[in-house]
N, C-alpha and C positions, 0 to 999 in steps of 0.2 A: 598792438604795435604794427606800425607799417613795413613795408619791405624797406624802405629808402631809411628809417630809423632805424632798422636793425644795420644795414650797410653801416651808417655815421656810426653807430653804437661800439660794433665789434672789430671794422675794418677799414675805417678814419673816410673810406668815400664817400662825395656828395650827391653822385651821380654813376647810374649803372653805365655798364659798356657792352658794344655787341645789340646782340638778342637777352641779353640777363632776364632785363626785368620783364619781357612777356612769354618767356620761359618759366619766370616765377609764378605771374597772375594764373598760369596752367597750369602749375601742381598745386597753387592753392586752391583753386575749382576741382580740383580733385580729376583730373584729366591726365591719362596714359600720355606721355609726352617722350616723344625720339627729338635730343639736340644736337645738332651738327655744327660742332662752331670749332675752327682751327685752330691748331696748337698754341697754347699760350692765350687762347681767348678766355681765361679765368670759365670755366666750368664747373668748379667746386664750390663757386660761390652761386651756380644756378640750383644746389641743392641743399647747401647748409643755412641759406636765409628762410626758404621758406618754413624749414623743419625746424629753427629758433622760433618760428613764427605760430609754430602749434603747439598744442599739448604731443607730450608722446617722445618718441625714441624713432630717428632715422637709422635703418638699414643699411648699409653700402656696399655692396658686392664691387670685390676691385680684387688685379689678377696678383699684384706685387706685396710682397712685405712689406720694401722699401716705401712702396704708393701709399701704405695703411699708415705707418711708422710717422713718414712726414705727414701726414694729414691730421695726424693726433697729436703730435707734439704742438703742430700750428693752434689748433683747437684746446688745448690745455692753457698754452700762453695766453691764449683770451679768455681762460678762466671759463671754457667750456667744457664740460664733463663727459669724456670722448673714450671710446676703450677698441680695441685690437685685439681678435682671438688670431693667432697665429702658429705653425706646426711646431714652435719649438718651447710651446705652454704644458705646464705637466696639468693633467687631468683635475686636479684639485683648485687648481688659479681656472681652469674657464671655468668651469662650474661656480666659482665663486663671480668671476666676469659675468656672466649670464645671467647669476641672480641679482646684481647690480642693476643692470638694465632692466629687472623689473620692479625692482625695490628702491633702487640708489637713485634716482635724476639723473640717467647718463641720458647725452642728448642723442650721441651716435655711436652705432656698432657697426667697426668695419669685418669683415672677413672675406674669405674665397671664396668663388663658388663648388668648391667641393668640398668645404667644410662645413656649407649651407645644406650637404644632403645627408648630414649628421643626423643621427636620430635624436640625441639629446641635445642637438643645438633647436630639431624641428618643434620638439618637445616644448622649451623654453619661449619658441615664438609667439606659440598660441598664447601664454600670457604675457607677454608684453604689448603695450600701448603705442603700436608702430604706424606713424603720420603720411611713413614716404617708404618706399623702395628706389632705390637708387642703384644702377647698374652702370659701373665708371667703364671704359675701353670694352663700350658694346659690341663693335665690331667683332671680339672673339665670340661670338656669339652664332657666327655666320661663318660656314665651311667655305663660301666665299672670298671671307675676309681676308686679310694676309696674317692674320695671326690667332687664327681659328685653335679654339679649346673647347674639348667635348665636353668639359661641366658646366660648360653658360649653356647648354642644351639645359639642362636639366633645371634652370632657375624658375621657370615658369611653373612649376610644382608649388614652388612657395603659395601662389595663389591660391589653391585649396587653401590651405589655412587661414588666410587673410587677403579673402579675395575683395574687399572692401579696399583695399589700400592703392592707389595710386602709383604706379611705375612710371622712375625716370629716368631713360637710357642717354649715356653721353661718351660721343665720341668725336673725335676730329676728322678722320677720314671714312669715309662710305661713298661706295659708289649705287645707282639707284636698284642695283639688285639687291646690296648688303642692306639698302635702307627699309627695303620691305619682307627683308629675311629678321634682319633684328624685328621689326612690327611684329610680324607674324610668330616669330618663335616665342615672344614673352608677352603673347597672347593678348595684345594690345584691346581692350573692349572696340577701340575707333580710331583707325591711324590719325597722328596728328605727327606733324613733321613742322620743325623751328630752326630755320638752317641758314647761317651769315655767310656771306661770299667766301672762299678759300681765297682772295686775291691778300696779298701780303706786299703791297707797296715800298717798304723798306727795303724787302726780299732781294735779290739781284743772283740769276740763275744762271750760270756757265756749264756749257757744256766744254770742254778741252780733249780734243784728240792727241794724245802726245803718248811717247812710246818710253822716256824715260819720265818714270811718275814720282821716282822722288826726287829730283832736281827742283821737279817742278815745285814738289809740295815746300824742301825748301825756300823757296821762292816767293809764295803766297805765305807762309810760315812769317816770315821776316819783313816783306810789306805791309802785312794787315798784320798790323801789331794790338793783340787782344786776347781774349781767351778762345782756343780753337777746340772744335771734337773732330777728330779722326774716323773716318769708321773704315775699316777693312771686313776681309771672307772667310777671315777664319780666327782662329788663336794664336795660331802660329804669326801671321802676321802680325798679329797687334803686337806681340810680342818684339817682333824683328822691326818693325815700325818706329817701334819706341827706341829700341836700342840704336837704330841708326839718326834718328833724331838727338837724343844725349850724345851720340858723338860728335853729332856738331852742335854741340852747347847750348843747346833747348832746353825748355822745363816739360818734361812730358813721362807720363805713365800710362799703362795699357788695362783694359777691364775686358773680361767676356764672363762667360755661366759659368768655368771650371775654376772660378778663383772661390774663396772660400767666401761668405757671406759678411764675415768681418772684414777679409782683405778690401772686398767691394766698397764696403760700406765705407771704410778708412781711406781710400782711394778716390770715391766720390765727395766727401767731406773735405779732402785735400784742393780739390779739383773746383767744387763750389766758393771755398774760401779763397780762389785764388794763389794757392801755393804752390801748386802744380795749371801750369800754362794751356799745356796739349793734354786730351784727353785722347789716347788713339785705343777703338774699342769696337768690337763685335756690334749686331745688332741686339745681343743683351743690352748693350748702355740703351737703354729707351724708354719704355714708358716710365712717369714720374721725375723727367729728365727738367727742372722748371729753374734756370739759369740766365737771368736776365739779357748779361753782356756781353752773349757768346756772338764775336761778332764774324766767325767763318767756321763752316762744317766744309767737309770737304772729303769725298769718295773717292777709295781708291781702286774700288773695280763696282761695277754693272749691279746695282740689289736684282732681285727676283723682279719686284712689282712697282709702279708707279707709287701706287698707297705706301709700302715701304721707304721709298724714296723723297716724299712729300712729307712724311712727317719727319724724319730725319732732318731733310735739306730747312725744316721748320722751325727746329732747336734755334736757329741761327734769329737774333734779331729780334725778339722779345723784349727788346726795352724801346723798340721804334725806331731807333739810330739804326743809319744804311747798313745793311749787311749783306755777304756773299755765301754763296751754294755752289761748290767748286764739284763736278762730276769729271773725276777723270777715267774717262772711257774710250775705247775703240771696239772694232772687228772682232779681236781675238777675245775682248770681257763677253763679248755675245757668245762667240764659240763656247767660252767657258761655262756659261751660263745653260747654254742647250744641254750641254754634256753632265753638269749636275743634276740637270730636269729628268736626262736618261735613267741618271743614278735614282734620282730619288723615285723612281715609278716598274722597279724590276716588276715581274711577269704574277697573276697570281701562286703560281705553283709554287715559284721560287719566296714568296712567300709563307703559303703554307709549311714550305719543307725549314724555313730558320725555325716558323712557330715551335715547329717541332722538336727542331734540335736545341730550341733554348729549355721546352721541357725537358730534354736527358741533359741538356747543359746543368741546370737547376734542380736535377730529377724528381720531377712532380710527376704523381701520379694523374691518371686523366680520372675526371669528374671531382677533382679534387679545386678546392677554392683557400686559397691561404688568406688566412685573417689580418699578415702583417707582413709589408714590404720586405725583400730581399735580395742581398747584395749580389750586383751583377759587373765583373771586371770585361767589359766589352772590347777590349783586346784582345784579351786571354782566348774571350767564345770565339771572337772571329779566327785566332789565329789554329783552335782547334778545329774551328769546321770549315776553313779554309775561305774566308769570307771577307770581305775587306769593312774596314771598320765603317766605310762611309753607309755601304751597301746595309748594313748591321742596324745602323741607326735609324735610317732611312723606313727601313721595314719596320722595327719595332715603331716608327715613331706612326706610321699607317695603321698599324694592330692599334696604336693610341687612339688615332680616330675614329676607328671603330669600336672604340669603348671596348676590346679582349683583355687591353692593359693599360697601367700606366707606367710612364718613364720617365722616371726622375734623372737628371743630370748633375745633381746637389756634388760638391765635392765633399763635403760631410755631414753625417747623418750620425746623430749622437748615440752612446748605446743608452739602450732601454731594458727595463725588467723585471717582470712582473712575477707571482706566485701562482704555480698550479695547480697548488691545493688549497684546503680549505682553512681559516684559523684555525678550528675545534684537531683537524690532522696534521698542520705543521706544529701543534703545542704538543703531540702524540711524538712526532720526530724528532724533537728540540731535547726529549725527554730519555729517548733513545740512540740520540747521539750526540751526547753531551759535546765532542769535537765542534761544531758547525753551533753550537747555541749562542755562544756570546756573537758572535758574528753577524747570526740571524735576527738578534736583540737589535745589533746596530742597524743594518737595513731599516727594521720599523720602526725603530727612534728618528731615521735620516729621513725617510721619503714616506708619503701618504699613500692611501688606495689602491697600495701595491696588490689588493688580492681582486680588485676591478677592472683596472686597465694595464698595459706596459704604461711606465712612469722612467722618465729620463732620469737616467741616473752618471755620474761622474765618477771613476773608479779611481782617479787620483784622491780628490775629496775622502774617498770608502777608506784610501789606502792612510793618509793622515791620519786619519779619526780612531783607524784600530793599530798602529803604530808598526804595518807591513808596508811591503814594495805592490807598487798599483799591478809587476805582473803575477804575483799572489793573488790579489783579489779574485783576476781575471779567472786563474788555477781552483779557486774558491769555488767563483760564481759556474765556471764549468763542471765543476764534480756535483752542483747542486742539480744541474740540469740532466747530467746523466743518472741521477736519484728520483729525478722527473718529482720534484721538489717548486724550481724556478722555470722561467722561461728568459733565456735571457738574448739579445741581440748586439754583439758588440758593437760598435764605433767602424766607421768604417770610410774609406775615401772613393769610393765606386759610385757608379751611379747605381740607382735601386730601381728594382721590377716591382710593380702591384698589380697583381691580377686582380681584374675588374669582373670577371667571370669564371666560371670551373672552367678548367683546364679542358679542352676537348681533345679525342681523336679527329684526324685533320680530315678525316672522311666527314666527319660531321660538323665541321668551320665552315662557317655560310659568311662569308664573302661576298659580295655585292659587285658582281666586274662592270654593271653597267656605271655603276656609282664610280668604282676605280676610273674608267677610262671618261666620263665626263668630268673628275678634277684633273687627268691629265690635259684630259683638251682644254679647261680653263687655264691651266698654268702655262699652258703652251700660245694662250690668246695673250696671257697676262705679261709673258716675257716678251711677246710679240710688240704689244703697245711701248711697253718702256724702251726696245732695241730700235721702234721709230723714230721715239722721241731723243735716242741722242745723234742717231742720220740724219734726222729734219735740220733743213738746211733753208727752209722757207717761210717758217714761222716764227715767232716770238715765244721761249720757253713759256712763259707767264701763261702766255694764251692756250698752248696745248698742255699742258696740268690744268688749265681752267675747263678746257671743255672737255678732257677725259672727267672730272668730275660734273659735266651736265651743265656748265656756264658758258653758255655758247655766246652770249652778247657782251663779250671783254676786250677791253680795250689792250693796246701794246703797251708793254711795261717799260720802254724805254730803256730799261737797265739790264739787259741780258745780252748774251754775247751775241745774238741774232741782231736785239734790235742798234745795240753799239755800234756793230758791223754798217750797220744799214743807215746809219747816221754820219758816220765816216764818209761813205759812199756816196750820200747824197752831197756834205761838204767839200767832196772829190769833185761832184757834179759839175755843182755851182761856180765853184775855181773854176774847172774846164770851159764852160760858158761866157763866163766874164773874160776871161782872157784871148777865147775864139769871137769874139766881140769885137774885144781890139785890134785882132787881126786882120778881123772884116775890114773894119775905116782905114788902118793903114796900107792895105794890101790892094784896097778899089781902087783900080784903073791906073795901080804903079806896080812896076816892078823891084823888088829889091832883095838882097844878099840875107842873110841867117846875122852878121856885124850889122847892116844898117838896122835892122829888122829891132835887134836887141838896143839899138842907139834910142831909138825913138819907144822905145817900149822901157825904159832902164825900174821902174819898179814892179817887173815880175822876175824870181829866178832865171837868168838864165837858161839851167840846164831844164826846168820843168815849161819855157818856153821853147826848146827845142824840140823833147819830146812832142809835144801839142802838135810843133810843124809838122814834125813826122809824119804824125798817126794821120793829121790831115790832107798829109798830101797821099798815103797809102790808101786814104778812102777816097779818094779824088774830088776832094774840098781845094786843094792847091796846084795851081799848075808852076811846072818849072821848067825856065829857057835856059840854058846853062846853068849860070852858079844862083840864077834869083828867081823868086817865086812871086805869084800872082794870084790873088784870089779869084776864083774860077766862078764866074754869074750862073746860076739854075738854068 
């Protein structure tokens, strides 16, 4: 089957768009291939046609649930046979998931890429029949990028096992460092780069200097009547954003990372269907964001980076009909901006010394490596070690890059729990403590491979089933662990730590300051280029986003508020012309008053022909003898 028959087949098109289809004729050649094609340029379909197009099971490394979630339900509907291993699957569904993909006909396996450096996911790959590797929001991939995550370091491992397979990286924004940062890390055999212009025609970019920003947003809210996204700098704002929108009788709700994954999900779903208007939301609301008729985005303070900024201001306009990119910024979002750049780059030491205090905050022992995520209320630590919660985060989230830990920000994380002995020794226990037996029956009637992995468990469910109150369970399930029987991890609303590594003495943390102080200096170029670009006062938005991405031969967009301005201006010209035209003919070699002047001229304004007089007699274009003027010869 051809590429163009599988499009008709599965996705009613008659014809590719973009770069599609010589993106496709490239992974069917079996060619390492990086695509760079802007938001909304359909990039799911540069990998799902050709991997319909072979034998075998496509891969997809992608950073979001939500991105897995919708990519499989779309694939289901067309009666493709799609699966999602995800954190919130108990141990006995992926393994069942895994064996599907080698046995069942599934066409595609999405997952994380830290779920890719699973041993029993590595396990399973070796036998499957994999046509494609697919790496969606490459960019994270590159400490570069604006949204760098240390597990797309690790993808290029996959290789060993199936180094036969073709890699296809996709993302929308890269600049030409990120483009050969992604090559190089996922160990491309031959860079090959397929990249469509960033220019978005529809697009219409304003920059707005104004000092009261929700007037304004009111304002563009009620003119451009459509579905809008919000984005603000914190949670608080989105919060306080939305609620001062609902009071002047908006349809709008707010989303960022500390809502719960349902809340999200139900919010976004609202938001998609049209039932909520305004989306106002963190730079959470982003990738997998694919919203046809959003016809204005619109910032209310300064992102970090241009790339931040472009794909965001990108949401807008996805169905071709005209749309705007409202940037409300000034001076002080710059100010603000520098001063969180400080925040987020404290001193090495002052690093090492949270490392430390988050071990006695946690009390880990050093050279010690915990097998399972642990709850951390990052208030509580900052407010014991006298730290401020930005500074707290800021540093943990640096220890992230350096792969020491990771940081979860989830607001819930389910309990989980497992057995710490053996069957042949809990049937020994069950025997001699007849109290805890029936109990212990239900746990293994309820949940599987409880003596292999932690397995999710629900303690309301537990509490139903044996006809007690869910905080008995809990009273249960803790007397089992201090019999060191169970392992058990309640439920919890914190964010969680995962050491990535044993615990060290901070004498012995190796830290990297030249590496530290060259992402400072990039972050500090990167806020640099975007605090230009809302000063520039000389060029056409269009043009500079086009040439910070390396498009240096682009034309004026005519739709931004540069080039508006500048159209105005020139039909300001042109009046001004025409009308010192006619003052020429009537003014040669007569004198006359400001009344005859306007007699003989009666189809220009007045008042905008008096001005004209003015300015030309100030620049000595007009002479005047008393009350009447004369046009003055060269």
């Amino acid at each position: 089957m051809e590429a163009i028959d599988v499009l008709i087949k599965y996705w009613g098109h008659t014809q590719f768009r973009l770069k599609q289809e010589e993106i496709i004729n490239q992974v069917i050649d079996k060619k390492d291939t990086l695509a760079l094609l802007p938001t909304g340029g359909g990039k799911s379909i540069c990998y799902q046609v050709p991997a319909l197009m072979q034998e075998g099971i496509c891969l997809v490394i992608s950073p979001l649930i939500a991105l897995m979630d919708d990519q499989v339900r779309f694939l289901k509907s067309k009666g493709i046979k799609s699966i999602a291993i995800t954190s919130g699957m108990h141990y006995n569904d992926i393994d069942t998931a895994l064996t599907n993909c080698i046995y069942g006909g599934i066409k595609f396996l999405y997952l994380s890429p830290e779920r890719l450096q699973n041993e029993l996911v590595q396990t399973r790959i070796k036998e499957m029949n994999i046509n494609l590797i697919t790496v969606d929001e490459a960019h994270c991939i590159s400490e570069w990028g604006h949204n760098f995550r240390p597990a797309y370091r690790h993808i290029s491992e996959i290789r060993e096992i199936i180094p036969e397979t073709p890699i296809l990286a996709l993302t929308a924004t890269a600049t030409a460092s990120v483009i050969d940062d992604i090559q190089n890390n996922l160990d491309f055999k031959k860079h090959n780069l397929i990249q469509s212009s960033f220019v978005r025609e529809n697009l219409s970019y304003v920059v707005d200097n104004v000092e009261d920003k929700k007037s304004r947003l009111l304002k563009l809210v009620e003119k451009i009547k459509s579905s809008v996204i919000v984005y603000v700098g914190s949670r608080k704002a989105a919060k306080e954003i939305t609620e001062f929108l609902t009071r002047n009788n908006y349809s709008a709700n707010y989303y960022h990372g500390g809502l719960t994954a349902k809340t999200r999900s139900e919010r976004q779903e609202s938001w998609t269907k049209n039932q909520t208007r305004i989306m106002v939301a963190t730079n959470a609301f982003g990738m997998g964001i694919d919203k046809a008729d959003v016809k204005l985005v619109v910032h209310m303070e300064l992102p970090a980076t241009i790339e931040a900024y472009f794909q965001e201001a990108g949401r807008a306009g996805r169905n071709g009909k005209q749309a705007y990119a409202f940037l409300l910024a000034n001076k002080t979002d710059i100010k603000k901006q520098q001063d969180l750049l400080k925040l987020r780059y404290p001193s090495i030491d002052e690093i090492k010394q949270v490392y430390q205090q988050l071990a006695n905050y946690l009390q880990i022992a050093e050279n010690v490596l915990l097998s399972e995520p642990i709850s951390l209320d990052i208030v509580q630590f900052g407010e014991r070690y006298r730290i401020s919660n930005l500074k707290a985060y800021n540093i943990l989230k640096y220890l992230e890059k350096e792969e020491h830990l990771k940081l979860s920000d989830a607001i819930h994380s389910p309990s989980k729990l497992m057995f710490s002995v053996s069957n042949a020794n809990l049937y020994k226990f069950q025997i001699a403590n007849r109290y805890y037996d029936s109990f212990i029956k239900l746990l293994l009637r309820s949940y599987a491979n409880l003596f292999n992995n932690y397995v999710i468990i629900n303690e309301e469910e537990i509490a139903n089933r044996f006809n007690i109150s869910a905080d008995e369970v809990k009273r249960l399930l803790e007397k089992l662990v201090q019999l060191e029987i169970v392992k058990y991890i309640p439920k919890n609303n914190n964010g969680q730590i995962t050491y990535l590594k044993e615990r060290k003495d901070i004498e012995f943390l190796y830290l990297n300051e030249e590496i530290w102080e060259n992402r400072k200096q990039y972050e500090e170029e990167k806020l640099l280029k975007i605090s230009n670009y809302i000063t520039d006062k000389k060029e056409c938005r269009s043009k500079l986003l086009l040439h910070y991405f390396g498009e240096e031969e682009s034309e004026q967009c005519g739709k931004c508020d540069f080039c508006i301005y500048e159209k105005r201006n020139k039909i300001k010209e042109v009046e001004y012309q025409k009308i010192t035209n006619k003052l020429a003919e009537v003014l040669k070699n007569k004198e006359l008053t400001i009344e005859e002047i306007c007699t003989l001229l009666p189809s220009i304004n007045e008042q905008q022909l008096i001005n004209i007089i003015q300015f030309l007699f100030d620049n000595d274009k007009l002479g005047k003898f008393g009350n009447k003027y004369q046009w003055k010869s060269n």
